[in-house]
N, CA and C atoms as an extended XYZ file, in Angstrom:
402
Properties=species:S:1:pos:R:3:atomname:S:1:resname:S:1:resid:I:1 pbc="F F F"
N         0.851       -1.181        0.000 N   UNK     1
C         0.000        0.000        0.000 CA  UNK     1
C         0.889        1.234        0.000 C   UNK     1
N         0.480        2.352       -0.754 N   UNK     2
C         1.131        3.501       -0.755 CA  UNK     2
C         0.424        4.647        0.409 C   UNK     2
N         1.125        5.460        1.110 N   UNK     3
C         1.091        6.280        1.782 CA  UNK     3
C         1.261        7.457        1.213 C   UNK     3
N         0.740        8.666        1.051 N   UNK     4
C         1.321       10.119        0.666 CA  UNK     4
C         1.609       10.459        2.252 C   UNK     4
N         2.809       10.809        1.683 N   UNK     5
C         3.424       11.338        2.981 CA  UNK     5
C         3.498       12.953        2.420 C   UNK     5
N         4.387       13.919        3.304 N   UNK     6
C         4.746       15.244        3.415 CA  UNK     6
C         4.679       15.996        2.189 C   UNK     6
N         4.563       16.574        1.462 N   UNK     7
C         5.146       17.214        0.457 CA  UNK     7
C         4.661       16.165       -1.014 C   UNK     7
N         3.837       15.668       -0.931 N   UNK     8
C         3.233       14.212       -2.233 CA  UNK     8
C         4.426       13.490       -2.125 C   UNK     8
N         5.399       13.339       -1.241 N   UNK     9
C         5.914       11.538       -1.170 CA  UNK     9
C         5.303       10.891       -0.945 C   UNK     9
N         5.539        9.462       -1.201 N   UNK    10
C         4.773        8.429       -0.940 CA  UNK    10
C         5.792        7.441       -0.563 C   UNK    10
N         5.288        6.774        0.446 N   UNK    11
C         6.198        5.476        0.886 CA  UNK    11
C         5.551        4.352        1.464 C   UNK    11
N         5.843        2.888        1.121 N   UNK    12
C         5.182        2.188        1.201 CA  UNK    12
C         5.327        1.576        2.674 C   UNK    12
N         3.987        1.054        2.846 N   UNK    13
C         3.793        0.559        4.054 CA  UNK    13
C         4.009       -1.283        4.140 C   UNK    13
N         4.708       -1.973        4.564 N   UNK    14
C         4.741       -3.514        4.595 CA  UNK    14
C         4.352       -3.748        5.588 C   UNK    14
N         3.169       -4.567        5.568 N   UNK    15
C         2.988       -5.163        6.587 CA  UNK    15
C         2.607       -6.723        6.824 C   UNK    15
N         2.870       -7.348        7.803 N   UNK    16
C         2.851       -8.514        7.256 CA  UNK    16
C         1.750       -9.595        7.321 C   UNK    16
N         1.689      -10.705        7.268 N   UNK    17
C         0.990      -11.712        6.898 CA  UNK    17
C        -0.545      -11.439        6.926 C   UNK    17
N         0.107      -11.488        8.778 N   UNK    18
C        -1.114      -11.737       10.020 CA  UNK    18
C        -1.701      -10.503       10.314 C   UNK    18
N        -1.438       -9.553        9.947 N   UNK    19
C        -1.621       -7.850       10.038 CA  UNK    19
C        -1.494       -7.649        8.514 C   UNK    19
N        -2.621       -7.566        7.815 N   UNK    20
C        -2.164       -7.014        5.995 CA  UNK    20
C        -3.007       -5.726        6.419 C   UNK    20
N        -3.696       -5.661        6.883 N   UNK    21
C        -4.830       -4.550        6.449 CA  UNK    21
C        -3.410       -2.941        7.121 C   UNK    21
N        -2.939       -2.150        5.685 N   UNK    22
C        -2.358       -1.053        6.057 CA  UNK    22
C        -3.179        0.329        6.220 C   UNK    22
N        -3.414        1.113        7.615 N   UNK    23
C        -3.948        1.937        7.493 CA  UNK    23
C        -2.490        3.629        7.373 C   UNK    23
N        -3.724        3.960        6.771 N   UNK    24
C        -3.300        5.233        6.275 CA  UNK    24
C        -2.253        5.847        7.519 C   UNK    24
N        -2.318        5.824        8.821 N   UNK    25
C        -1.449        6.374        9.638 CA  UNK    25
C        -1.202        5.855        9.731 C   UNK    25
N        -0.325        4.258        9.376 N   UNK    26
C         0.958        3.394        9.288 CA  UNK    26
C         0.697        2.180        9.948 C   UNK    26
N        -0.377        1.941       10.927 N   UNK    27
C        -0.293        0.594       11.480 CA  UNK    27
C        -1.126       -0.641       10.740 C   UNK    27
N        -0.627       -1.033       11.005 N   UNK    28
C        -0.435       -2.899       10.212 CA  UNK    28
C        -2.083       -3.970       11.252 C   UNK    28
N        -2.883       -3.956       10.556 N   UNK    29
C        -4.452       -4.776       11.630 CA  UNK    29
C        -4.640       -6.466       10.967 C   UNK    29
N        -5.213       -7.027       11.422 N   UNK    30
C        -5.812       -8.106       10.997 CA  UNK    30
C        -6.777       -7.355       10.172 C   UNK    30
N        -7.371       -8.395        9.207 N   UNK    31
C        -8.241       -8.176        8.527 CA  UNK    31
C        -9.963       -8.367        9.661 C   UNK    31
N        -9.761       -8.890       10.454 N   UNK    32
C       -10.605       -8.958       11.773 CA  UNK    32
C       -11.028       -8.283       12.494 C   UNK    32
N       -10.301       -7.032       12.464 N   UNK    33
C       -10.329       -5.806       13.331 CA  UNK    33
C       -11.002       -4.188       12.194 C   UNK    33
N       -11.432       -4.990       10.822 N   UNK    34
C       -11.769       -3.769        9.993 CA  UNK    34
C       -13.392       -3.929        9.996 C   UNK    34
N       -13.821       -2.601       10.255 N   UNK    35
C       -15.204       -2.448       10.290 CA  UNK    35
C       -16.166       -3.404       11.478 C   UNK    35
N       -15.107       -3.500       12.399 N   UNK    36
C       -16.175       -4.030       13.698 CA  UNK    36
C       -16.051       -3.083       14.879 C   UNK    36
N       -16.317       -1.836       14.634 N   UNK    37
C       -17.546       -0.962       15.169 CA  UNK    37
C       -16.087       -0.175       16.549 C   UNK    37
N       -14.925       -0.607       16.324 N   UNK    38
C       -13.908        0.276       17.241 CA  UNK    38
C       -12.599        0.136       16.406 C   UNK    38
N       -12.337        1.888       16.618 N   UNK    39
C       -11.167        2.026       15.652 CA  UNK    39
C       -10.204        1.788       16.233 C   UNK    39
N        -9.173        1.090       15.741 N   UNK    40
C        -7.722        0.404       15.790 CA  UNK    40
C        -7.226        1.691       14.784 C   UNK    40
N        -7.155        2.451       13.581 N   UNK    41
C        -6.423        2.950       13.238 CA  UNK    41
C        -6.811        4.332       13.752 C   UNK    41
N        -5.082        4.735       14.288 N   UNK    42
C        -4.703        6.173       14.930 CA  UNK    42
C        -5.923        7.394       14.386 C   UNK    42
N        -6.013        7.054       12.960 N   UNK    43
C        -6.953        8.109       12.395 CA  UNK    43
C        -8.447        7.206       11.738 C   UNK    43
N        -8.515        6.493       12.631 N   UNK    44
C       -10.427        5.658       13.022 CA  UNK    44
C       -10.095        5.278       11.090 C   UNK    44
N        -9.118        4.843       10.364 N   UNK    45
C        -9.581        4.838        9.183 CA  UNK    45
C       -10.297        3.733        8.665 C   UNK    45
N        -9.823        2.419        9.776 N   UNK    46
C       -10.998        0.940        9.652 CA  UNK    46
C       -12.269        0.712       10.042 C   UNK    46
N       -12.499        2.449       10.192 N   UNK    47
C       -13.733        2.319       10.524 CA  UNK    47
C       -14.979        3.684        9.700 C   UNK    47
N       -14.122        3.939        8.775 N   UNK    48
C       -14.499        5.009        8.155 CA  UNK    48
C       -15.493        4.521        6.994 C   UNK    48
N       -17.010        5.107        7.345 N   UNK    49
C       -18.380        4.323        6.375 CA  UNK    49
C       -17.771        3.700        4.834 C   UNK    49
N       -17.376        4.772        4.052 N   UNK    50
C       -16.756        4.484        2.665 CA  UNK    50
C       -15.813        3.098        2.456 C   UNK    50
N       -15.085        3.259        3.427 N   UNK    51
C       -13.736        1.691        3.027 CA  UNK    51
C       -15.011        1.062        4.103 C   UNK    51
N       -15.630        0.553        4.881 N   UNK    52
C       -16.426       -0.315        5.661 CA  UNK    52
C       -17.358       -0.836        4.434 C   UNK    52
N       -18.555       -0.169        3.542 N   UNK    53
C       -19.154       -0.431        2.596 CA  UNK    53
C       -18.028       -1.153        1.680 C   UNK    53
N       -17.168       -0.258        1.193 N   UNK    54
C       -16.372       -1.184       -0.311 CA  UNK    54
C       -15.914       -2.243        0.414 C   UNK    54
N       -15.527       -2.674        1.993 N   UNK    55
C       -14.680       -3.946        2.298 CA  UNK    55
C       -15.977       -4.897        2.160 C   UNK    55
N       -17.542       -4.744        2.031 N   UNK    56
C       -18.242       -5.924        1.769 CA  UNK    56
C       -19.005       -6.139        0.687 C   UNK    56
N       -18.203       -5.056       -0.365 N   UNK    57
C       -18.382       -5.474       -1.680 CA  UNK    57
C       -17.608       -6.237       -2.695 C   UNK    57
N       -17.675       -6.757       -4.002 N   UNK    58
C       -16.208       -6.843       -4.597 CA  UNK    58
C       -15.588       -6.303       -4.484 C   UNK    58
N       -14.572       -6.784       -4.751 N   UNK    59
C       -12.955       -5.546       -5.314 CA  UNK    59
C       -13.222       -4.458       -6.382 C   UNK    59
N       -13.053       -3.484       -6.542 N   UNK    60
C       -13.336       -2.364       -7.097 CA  UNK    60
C       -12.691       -3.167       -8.672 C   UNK    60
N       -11.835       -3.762       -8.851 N   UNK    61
C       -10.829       -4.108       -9.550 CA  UNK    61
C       -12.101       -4.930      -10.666 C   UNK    61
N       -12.978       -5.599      -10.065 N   UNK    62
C       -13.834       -6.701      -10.469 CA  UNK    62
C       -14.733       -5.822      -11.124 C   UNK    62
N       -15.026       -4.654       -9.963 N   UNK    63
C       -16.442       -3.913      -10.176 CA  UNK    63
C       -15.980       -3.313      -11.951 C   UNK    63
N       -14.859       -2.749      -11.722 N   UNK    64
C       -14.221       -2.286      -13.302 CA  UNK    64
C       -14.309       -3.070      -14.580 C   UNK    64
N       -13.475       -3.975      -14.237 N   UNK    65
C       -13.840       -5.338      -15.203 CA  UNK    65
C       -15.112       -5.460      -15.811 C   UNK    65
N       -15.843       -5.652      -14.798 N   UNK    66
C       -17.508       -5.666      -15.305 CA  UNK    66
C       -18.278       -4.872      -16.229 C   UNK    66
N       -17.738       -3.772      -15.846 N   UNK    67
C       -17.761       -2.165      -17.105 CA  UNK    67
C       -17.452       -2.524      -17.766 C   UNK    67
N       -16.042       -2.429      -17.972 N   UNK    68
C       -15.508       -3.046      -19.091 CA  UNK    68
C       -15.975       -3.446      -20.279 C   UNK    68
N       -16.224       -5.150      -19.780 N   UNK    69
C       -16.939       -6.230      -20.484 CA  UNK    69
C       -18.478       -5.745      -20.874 C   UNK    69
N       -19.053       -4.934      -19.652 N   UNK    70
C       -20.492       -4.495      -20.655 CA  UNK    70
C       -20.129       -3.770      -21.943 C   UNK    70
N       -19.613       -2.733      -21.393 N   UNK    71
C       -19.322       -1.847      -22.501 CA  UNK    71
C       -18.269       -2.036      -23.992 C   UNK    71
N       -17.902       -3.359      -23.997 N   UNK    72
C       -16.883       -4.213      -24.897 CA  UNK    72
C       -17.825       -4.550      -25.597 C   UNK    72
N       -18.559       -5.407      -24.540 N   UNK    73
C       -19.427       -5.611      -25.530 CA  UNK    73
C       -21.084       -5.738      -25.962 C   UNK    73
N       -21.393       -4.205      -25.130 N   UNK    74
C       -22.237       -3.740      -26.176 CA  UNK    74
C       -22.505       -2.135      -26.661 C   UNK    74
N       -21.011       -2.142      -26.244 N   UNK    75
C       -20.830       -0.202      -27.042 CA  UNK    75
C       -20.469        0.905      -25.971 C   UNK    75
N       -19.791        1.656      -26.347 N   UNK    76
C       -19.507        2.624      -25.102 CA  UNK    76
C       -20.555        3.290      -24.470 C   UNK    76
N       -21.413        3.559      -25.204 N   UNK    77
C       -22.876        4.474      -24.541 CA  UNK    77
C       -23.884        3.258      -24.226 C   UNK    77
N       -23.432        2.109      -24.125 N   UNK    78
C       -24.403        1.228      -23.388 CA  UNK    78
C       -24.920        1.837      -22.319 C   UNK    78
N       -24.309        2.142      -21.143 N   UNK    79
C       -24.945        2.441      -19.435 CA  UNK    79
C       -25.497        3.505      -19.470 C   UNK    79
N       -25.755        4.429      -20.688 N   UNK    80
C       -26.649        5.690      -21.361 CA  UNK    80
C       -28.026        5.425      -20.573 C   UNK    80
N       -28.056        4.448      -20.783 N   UNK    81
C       -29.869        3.725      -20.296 CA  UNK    81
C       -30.086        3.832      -19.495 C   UNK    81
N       -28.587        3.340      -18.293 N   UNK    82
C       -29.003        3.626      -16.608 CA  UNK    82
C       -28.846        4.592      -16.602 C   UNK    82
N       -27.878        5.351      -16.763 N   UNK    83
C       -27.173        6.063      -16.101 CA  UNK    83
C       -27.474        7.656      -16.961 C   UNK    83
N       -27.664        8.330      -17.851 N   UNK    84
C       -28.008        9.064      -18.426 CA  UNK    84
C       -26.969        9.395      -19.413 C   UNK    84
N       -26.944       10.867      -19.802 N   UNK    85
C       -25.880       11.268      -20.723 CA  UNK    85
C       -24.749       11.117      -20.416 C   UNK    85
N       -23.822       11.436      -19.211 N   UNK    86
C       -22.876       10.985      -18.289 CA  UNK    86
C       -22.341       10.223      -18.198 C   UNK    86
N       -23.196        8.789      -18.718 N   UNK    87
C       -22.211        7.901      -19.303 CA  UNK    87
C       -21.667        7.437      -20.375 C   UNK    87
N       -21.834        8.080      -21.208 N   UNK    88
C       -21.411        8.058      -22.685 CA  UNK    88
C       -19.843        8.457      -23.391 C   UNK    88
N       -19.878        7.424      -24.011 N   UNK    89
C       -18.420        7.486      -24.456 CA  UNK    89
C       -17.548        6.685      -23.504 C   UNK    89
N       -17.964        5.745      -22.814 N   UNK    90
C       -17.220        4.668      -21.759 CA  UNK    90
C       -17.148        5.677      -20.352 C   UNK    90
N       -18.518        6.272      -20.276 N   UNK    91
C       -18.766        7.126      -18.737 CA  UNK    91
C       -17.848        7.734      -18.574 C   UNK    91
N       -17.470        8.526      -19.631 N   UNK    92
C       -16.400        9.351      -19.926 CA  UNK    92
C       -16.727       10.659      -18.634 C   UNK    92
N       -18.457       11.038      -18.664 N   UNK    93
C       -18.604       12.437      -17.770 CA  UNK    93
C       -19.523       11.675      -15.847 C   UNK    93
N       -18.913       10.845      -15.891 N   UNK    94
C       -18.875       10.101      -14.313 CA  UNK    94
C       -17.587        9.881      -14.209 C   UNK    94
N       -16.278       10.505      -14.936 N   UNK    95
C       -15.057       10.194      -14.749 CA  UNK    95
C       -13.970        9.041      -15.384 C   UNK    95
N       -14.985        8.300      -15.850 N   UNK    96
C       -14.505        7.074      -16.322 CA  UNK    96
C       -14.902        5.695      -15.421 C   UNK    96
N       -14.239        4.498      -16.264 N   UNK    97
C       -14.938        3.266      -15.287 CA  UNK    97
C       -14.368        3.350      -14.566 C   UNK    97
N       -12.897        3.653      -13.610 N   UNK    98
C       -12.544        3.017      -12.410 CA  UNK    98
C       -12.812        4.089      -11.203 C   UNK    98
N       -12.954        5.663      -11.979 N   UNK    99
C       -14.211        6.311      -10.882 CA  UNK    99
C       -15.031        5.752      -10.630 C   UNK    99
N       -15.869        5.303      -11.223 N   UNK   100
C       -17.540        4.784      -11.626 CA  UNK   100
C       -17.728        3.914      -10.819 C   UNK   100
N       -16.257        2.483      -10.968 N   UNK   101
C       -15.917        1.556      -10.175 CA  UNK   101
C       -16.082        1.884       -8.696 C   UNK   101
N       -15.089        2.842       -8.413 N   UNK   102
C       -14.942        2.649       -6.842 CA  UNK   102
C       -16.342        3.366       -6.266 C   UNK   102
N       -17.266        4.273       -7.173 N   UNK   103
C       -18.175        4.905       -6.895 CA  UNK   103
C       -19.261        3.869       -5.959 C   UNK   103
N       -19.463        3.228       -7.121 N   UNK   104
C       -20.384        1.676       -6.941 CA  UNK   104
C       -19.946        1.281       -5.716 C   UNK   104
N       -18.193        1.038       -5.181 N   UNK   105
C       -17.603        0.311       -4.159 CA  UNK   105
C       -18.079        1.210       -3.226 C   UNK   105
N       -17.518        2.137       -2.947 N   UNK   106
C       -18.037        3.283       -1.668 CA  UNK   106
C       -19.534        3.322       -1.201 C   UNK   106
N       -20.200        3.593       -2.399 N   UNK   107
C       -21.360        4.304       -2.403 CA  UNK   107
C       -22.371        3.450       -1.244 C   UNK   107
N       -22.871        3.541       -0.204 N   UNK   108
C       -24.127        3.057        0.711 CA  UNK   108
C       -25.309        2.457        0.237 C   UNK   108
N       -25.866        3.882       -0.578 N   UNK   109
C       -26.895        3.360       -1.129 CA  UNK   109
C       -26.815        4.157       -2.597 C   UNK   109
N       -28.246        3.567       -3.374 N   UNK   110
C       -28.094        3.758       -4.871 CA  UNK   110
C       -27.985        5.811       -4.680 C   UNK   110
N       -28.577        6.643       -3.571 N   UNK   111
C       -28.982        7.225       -4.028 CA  UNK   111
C       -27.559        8.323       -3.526 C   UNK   111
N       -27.200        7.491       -2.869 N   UNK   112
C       -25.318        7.984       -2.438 CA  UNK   112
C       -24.749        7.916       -3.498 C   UNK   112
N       -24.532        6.712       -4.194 N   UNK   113
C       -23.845        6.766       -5.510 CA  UNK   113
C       -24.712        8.302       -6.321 C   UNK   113
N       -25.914        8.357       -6.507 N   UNK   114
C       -26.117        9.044       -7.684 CA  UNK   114
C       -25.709       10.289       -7.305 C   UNK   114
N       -25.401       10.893       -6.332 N   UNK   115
C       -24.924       11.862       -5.513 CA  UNK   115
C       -23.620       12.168       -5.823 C   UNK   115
N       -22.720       11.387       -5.314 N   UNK   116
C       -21.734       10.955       -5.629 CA  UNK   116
C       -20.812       11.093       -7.176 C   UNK   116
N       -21.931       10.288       -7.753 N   UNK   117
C       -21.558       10.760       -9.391 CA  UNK   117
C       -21.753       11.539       -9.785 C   UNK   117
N       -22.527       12.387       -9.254 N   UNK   118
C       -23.340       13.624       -9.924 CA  UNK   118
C       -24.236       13.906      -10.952 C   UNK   118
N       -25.228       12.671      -10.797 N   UNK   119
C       -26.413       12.548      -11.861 CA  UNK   119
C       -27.688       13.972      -11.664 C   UNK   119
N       -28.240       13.928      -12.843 N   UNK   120
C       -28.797       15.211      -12.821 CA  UNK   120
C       -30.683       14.641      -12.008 C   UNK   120
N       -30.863       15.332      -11.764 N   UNK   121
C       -32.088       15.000      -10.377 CA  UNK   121
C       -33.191       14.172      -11.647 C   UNK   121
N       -33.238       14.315      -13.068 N   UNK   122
C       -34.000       13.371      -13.609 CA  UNK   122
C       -33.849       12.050      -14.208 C   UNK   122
N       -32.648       12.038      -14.129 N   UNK   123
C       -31.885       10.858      -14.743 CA  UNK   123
C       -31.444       10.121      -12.976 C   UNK   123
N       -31.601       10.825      -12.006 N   UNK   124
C       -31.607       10.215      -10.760 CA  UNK   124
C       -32.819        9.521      -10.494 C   UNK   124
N       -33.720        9.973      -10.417 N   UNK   125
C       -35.211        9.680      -10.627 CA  UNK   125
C       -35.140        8.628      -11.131 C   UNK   125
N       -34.991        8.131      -12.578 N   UNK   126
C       -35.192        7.369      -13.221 CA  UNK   126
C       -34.123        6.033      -12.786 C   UNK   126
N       -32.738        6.419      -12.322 N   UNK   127
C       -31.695        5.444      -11.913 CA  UNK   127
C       -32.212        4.492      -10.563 C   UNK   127
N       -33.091        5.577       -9.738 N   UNK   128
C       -33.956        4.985       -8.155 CA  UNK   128
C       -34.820        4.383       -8.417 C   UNK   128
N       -35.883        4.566       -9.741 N   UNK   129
C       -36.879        4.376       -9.567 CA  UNK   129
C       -38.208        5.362       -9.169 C   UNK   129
N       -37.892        6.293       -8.896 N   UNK   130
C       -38.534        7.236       -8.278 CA  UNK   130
C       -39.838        8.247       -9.023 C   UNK   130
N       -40.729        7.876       -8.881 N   UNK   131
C       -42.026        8.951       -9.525 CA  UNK   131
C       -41.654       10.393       -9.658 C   UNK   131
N       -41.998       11.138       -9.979 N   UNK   132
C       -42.433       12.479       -9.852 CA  UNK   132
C       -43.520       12.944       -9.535 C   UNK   132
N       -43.700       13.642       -8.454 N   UNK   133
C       -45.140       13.823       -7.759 CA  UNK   133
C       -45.338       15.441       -8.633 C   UNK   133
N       -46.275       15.887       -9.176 N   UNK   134
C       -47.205       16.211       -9.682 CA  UNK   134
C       -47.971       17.586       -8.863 C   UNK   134
């Protein structure tokens, strides 16, 4: 895992076997001790909502892939449908897939993600499910 340290250095953190999980202020946890409700890292980071949600989803890595392969193969403005104009051109204006990716990973709920991505309140509507009251 990389660290930004002082000034945008970065230096890596090793940690080992039995302790992999590296938090951001340097200490080394079991994977046992992430997201059960008391922080072990100096700066609460194993316990911070965003990495707690993505640790019980896939790997962001997968979530990408999956883009990918939709959009391989069935066109870059495929997710046009869900997702609105924003995603067009391989969700070129949600940032791209491995924004998009970790979006999905982070995100709580659908309506966090659409937040998140910055969908426009009618193409949100339509991504939730959501009526328009009248």
């Amino acid at each position: 895992m990389q660290v930004d340290g002082k000034r945008g250095e970065t230096s890596a953190i090793i940690c080992p076997t039995w302790h992999p999980f590296a938090c951001p202020s340097g200490e080394c946890l079991p994977i046992k001790y992430l997201c059960d409700g008391s922080a072990d890292c100096s700066d609460s980071y194993d316990e911070n909502h965003r990495m707690c949600t993505a640790f019980t989803r896939p790997p962001v890595e997968e979530t990408a892939a999956f883009l990918q392969a939709l959009l391989q193969a069935h066109g870059k403005d495929f997710l046009v449908k869900v997702f609105g104009n924003k995603a067009a051109n391989n969700l070129e204006g949600m940032g791209g897939i491995d924004k998009a990716a970790v979006a999905l990973s982070q995100s709580k709920t659908a309506d966090q993600f659409a937040n998140d991505i910055g969908l426009k309140a009618e193409v949100r509507n339509n991504f939730l499910c959501k009526q328009s009251v009248q």
